[in-house]
N, C-alpha and C positions, 0 to 999 in steps of 0.2 A: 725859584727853580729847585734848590738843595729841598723845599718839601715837597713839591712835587714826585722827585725821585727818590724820597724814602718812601712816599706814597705808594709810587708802583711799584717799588719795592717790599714793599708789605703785602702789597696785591699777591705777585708774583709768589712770595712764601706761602699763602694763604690759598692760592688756586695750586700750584706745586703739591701742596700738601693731601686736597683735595683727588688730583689727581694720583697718587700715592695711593690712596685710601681705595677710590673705585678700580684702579685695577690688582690692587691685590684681593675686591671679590673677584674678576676676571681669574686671578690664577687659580682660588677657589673652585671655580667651576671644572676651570682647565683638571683639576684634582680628579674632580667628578667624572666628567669626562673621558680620562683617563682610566678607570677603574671600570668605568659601562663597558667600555674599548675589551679590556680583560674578559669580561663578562661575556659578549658578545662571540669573543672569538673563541672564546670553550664550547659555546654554544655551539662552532661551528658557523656562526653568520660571516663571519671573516676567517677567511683561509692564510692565516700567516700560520709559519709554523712554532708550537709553543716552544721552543728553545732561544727563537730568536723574540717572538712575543710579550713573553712573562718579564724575562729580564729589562727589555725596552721598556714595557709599559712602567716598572718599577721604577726603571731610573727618573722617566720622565714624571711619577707623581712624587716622586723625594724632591724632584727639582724645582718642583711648581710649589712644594708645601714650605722650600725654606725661607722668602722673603713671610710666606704667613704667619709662619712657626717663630721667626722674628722678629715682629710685630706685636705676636700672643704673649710671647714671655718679656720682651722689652717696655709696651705698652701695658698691657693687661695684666701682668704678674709680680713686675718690678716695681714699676712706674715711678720711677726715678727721673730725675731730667727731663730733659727734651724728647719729645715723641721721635720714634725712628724715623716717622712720617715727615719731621721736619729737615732730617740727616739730606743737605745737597747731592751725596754720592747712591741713596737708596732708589733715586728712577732709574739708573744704568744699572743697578742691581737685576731690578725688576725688567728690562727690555731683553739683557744681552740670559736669561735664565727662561722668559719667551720664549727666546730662538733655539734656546738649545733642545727647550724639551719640544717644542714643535717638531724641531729637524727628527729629534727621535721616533715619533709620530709617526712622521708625514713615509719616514724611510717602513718602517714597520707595516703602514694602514697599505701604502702606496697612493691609488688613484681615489682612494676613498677619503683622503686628507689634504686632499688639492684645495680647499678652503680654507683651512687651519693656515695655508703659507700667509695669507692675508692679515691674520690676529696680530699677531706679533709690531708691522707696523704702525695697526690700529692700534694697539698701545702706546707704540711713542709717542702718537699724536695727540693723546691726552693733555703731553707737555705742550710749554710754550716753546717759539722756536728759537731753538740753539744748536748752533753747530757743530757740539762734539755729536751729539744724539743722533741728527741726519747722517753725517758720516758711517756711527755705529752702524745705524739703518739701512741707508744701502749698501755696505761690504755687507752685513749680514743677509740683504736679501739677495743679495746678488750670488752668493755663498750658498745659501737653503736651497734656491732653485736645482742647481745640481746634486745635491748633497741626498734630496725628496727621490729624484728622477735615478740617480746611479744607485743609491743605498737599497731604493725599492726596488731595482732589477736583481742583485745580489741578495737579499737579504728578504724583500718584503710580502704583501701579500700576493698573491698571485694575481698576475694582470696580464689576461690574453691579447692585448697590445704590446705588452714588452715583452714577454714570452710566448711569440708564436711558431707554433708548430710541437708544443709539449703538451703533454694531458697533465691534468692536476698533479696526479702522483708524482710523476720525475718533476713537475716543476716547483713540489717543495723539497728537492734535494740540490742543497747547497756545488756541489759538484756537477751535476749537471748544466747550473745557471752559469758556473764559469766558466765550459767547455762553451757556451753560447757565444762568451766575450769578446767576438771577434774583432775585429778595428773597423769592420764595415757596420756591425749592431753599435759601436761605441757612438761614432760618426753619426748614425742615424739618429740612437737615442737623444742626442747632442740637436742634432737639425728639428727634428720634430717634437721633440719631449720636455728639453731644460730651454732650450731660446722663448720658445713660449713664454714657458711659466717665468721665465727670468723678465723679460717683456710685462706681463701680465703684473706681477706682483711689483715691479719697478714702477708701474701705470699706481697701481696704489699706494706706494711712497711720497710716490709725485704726489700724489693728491693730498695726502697727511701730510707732507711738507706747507702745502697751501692752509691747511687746515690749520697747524700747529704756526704758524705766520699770520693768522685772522687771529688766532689768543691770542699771540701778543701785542695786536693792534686793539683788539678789544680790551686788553687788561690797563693798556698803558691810556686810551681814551676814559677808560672807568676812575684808572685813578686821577686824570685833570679834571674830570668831572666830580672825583671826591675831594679833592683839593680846593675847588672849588665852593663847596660846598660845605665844606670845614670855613674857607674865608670866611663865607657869610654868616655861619653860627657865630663864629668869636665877630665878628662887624657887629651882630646884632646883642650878642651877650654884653661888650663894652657900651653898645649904646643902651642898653636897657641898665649897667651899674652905673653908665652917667646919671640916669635920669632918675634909680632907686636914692643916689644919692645927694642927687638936687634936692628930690623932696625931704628925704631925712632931714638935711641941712637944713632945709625953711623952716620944719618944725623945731628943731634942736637950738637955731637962733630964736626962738619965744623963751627957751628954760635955761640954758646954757651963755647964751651972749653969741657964742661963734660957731661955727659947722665941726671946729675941730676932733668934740668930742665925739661923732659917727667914724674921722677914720681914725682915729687911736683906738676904740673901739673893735676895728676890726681886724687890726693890726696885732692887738691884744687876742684876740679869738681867733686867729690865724695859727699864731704862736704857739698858744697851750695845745692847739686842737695838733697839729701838729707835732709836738712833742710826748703826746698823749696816744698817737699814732704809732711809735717803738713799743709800745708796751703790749704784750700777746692779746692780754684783755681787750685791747680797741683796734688790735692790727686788722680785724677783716668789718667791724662798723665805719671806723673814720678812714673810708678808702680818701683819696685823690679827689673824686668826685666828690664826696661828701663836705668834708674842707670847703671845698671851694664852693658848695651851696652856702652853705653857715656863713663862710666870706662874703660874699655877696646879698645874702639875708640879714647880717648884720646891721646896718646902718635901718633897717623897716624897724628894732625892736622896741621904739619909740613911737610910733609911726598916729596909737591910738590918741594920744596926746593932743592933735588936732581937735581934737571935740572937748577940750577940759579946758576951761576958761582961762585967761590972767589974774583974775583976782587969786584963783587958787597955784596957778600955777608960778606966778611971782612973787606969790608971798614971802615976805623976807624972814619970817618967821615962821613956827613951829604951826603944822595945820591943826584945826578943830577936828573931833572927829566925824563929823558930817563932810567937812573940806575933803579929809582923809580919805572914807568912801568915795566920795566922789572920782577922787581921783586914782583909786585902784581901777577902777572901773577903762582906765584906755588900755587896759591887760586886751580885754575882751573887744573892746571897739576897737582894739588896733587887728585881731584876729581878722573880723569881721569886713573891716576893709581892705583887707590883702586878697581875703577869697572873693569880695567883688572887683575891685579895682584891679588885681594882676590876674586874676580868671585867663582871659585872652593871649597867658604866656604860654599856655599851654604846657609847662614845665611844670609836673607835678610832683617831682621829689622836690624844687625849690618851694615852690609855694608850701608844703607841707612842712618844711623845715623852718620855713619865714613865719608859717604861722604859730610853731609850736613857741619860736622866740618870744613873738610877741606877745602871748599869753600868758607864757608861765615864765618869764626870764624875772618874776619876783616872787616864785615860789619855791620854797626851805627847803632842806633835807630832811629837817626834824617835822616838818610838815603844818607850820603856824607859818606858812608865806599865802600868797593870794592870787588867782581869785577862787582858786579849787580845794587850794590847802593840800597840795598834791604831796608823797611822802617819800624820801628815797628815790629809788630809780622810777618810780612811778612817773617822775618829772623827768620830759624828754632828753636826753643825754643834750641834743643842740641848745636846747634851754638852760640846762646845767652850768656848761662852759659860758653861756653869755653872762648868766649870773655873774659868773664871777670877773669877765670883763668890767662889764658895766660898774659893778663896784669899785674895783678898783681905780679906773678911771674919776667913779664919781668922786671919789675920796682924797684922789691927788688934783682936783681940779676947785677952782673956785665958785661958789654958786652964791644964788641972791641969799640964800637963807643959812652959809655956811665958807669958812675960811677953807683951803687947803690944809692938807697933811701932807707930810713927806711920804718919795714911796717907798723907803725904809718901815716908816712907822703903820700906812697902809698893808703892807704887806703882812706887819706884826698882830693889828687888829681883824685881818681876817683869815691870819691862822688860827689864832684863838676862838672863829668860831665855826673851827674845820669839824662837819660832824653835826652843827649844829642848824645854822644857816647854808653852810656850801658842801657840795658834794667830798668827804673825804680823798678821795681817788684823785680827784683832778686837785686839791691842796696841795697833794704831794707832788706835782706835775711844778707846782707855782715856787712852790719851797724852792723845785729844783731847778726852775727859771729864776730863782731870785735874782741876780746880777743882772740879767738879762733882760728884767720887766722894770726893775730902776731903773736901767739906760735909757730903753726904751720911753720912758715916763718923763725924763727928761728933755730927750731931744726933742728935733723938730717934728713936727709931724712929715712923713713920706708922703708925697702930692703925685708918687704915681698912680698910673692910670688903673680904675678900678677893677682889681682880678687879673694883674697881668702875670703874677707870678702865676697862677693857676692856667689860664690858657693857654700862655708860650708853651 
C-alpha cells in the first residue's frame, strides 16, 4: 500500500507538473490575445474608449506574462533547483492571475468577451481534484460574472443592450453611463445580464469539477496499474538472478568446488562499482541502473567455461600452452552464449554488459590480457571492475591448482600490478576499500536474495 501511494504520488507531481507547463502556453496566448484586442480597438473594430482600453489591455498582458516571465528566468535562465513547474503553490498562481486578467477583459471588450468568462475554469481543470482550487473556482466565478456584466456597463465597450437609448457618442462618456445607473437598470442588469452568465459559467465549473475528479481517478488507477507492473518487473528480475545464478553456480562447482565464489564475486563488484560511483569521473556512467546490471551480470563472467573440458579445467597443475589456449577461449564462448541463450530477455543494456564481462573480464590495462588484447579504457569499464573482483577472490580462495593468500597480501599483490594488469583508477577505489574488502573476504558469504539491494 505505502508504494502504491508514493506511486500516485509521483503521478500526481508528474501530471501537476505537466499541467503547469500547458497552461502557461494558455496564458501565452492569452498575452497574444491581448495585444490583437489593443490592436483592434485602434482599428476602431471595438468601440471601448482608449482611456479605459489601453490601460486595461496592459494590465491584463503584464498579468498573464508574470507566471511566464517566471518560469523563463527561473527554469531557462537560472536553472537552479527545482523547476517552478514542480512549486505545489505555482497552479493557484496561475488560476487566481486567469481570473483577474480575464475579469479585466471581459469588463473592457464587454459582450464581446462573454467566452473568455469560460477560460479561466478550463484551466483549473487541468488539475487533479482538490478542494482548495474548486473553492477558488467558484468564488471566482461567481465574482467575474458580475464583475464582466457591471464593469462593462461603466467602463466597457459599447453594447446597445446595456446602454439603450444612447448613440455611440454619449455612450463612450463615462458620465453619461452613470446618470443611466438607476436602481431599476441595476435590478435589470442583475435579472437579465449577471444571473445568466453566473448560471452559464457556474454550468462550466460544474463540469471541470467532473473533469478534474475523472484525473484523479484516472491517475490514481494508472498508478495501481504501475505498481503493479513494477511488481512484476522485480517478480521477474529475481526470478531471472535466481536462475542466472543457478547456472553460474553449476558451472563454478566443475573449477572452484562450491557456488560460493559467483556471490562473493558480486558482492565484490557491487562494492567498488559503488564506491567508484562518488567520484565525478564515474558519477553519470555507473548510474543505479548500471550497478545493478554488472550485479546481476556478474555470476555469467564464467559462464564460457561450460565448453572447456575437466582435464583442463581441473588440472592441479600449471597448463601447457596449448591447454592454456584452449582455455582462454570460454572469453568468447561465454559472449556467444549469453547473446543466444539470454536473447529472449529482451534487456539489452544487461545482456550488453553481461557480455562485455564475459569477454574481456581477462583483459590488461597494459594490453597482453586475452582474447582481443584490448588496452586501457579500450576494455569496457563493466569488465574492468570484474577484473578485478574475480582476482581477487580467485587469490583469497583455494583452487585445485593453488593454496590461498590472505586478503591482506591479495590486496598487496594486486596493487603492484595497478597500471599494469588492472585499471589504475579503480586500484585506487580498492586501496581505499582496503579494510572493507578484508572483511568482506573473510566473512560469510551474504545468501541474500539476488539484486535485492538494487530493486528495493
Amino acid at each position: 500500500m505505502k508504494k502504491t501511494a508514493n506511486n500516485i504520488k509521483s503521478l500526481y507531481i508528474m501530471a501537476e507538473e505537466k499541467a503547469n507547463a500547458f497552461n502557461l502556453k494558455c496564458l501565452a496566448v492569452l498575452c497574444t490575445l491581448t495585444v490583437f484586442t489593443e490592436i483592434l480597438n485602434e482599428l476602431k473594430v471595438f468601440r471601448v474608449p482608449p482611456y479605459i482600453m489601453r490601460p486595461t489591455a496592459l494590465f491584463s498582458f503584464v498579468i498573464f506574462s508574470i507566471p511566464v516571465i517566471v518560469y523563463l528566468i527561473r527554469d531557462r535562465v537560472m536553472k537552479k533547483g527545482p523547476s517552478v513547474l514542480q512549486n505545489p503553490s505555482f497552479k493557484f498562481v496561475i488560476i487566481c492571475i486567469s481570473f483577474l486578467g480575464i475579469a479585466m477583459l471581459s469588463i473592457s471588450l464587454s459582450f464581446h468577451a462573454v467566452i473568455l468568462l469560460a477560460i479561466p475554469p478550463l484551466i483549473a481543470a487541468q488539475y487533479r481534484e482538490n478542494k482548495c482550487i474548486h473553492i477558488i473556482t467558484v468564488i471566482a466565478t461567481i465574482i467575474l460574472a458580475p464583475v464582466s456584466v457591471y464593469g462593462s456597463f461603466f467602463l466597457g465597450a459599447v453594447d446597445k443592450n446595456l446602454l439603450k437609448g444612447l448613440t455611440d457618442d454619449a455612450a463612450e462618456n463615462f458620465a453619461t453611463r452613470l446618470a443611466l445607473a438607476t436602481p431599476k437598470r441595476m435590478v435589470d442588469l442583475f435579472t437579465h445580464y449577471t444571473v445568466p452568465r453566473i448560471l452559464s459559467v457556474v454550468a462550466v465549473t460544474v463540469l471541470t469539477t467532473g473533469i478534474t475528479k475523472r484525473n484523479r481517478q484516472m491517475l490514481e488507477e494508472q498508478g495501481r496499474l504501475s505498481e503493479k507492473v513494477q511488481e512484476d518487473i522485480e517478480r521477474i528480475n529475481k526470478m531471472q538472478s535466481h536462475v542466472i545464478d543457478a547456472l553460474a553456480n553449476l558451472i563454478e562447482t566443475r573449477d572452484v568446488g562450491t557456488g560460493e565464489h559467483v556471490a562473493r564475486t558480486k558482492e565484490y563488484v557491487k562494492t567498488i562499482a559503488y564506491e567508484m560511483q562518488k567520484e565525478e569521473k564515474y558519477k553519470s556512467i555507473l548510474t543505479d541502473e548500471y550497478i545493478g546490471n554488472i550485479y546481476g551480470a556478474a555470476p555469467l563472467h564464467d559462464i564460457g567455461k561450460i565448453a572447456i573440458s575437466d582435464t583442463i579445467l581441473l588440472k592441479p597443475g600449471p597448463l601447457i600452452e596449448e591447454e592454456f589456449n584452449k582455455m582462454k577461449t570460454h572469453t568468447v564462448k561465454g559472449g556467444d552464449m549469453i547473446s543466444k541463450t539470454f536473447a529472449a530477455m529482451n534487456d539489452v543494456e544487461f545482456l550488453k554488459i553481461a557480455e562485455e564481462i564475459a569477454v574481456s573480464h581477462h583483459e590488461k590495462w597494459d594490453g597482453t590480457g586475452y582474447p582481443y588484447r584490448l588496452k586501457g579504457e579500450k576494455i569496457p569499464l563493466s569488465a574492468r571492475i570484474m577484473a578485478v573482483a574475480d582476482v581477487f577472490d580467485a587469490l583469497t580462495s583455494v583452487r585445485v591448482y593453488k593454496d590461498m593468500v590472505s586478503p591482506e597480501k591479495a590486496i598487496d599483490i594486486m596493487l603492484a600490478e595497478s597500471g599494469t594488469h588492472f585499471d589504475p583508477s579503480i586500484m585506487s577505489i580498492v586501496e581505499r576499500l582496503r579494510d572493507k574488502l578484508i572483511n568482506m573476504a573473510i566473512s560469510p558469504v551474504n545468501n541474500s536474495l539476488p539484486g535485492s539491494d538494487y530493486y528495493e
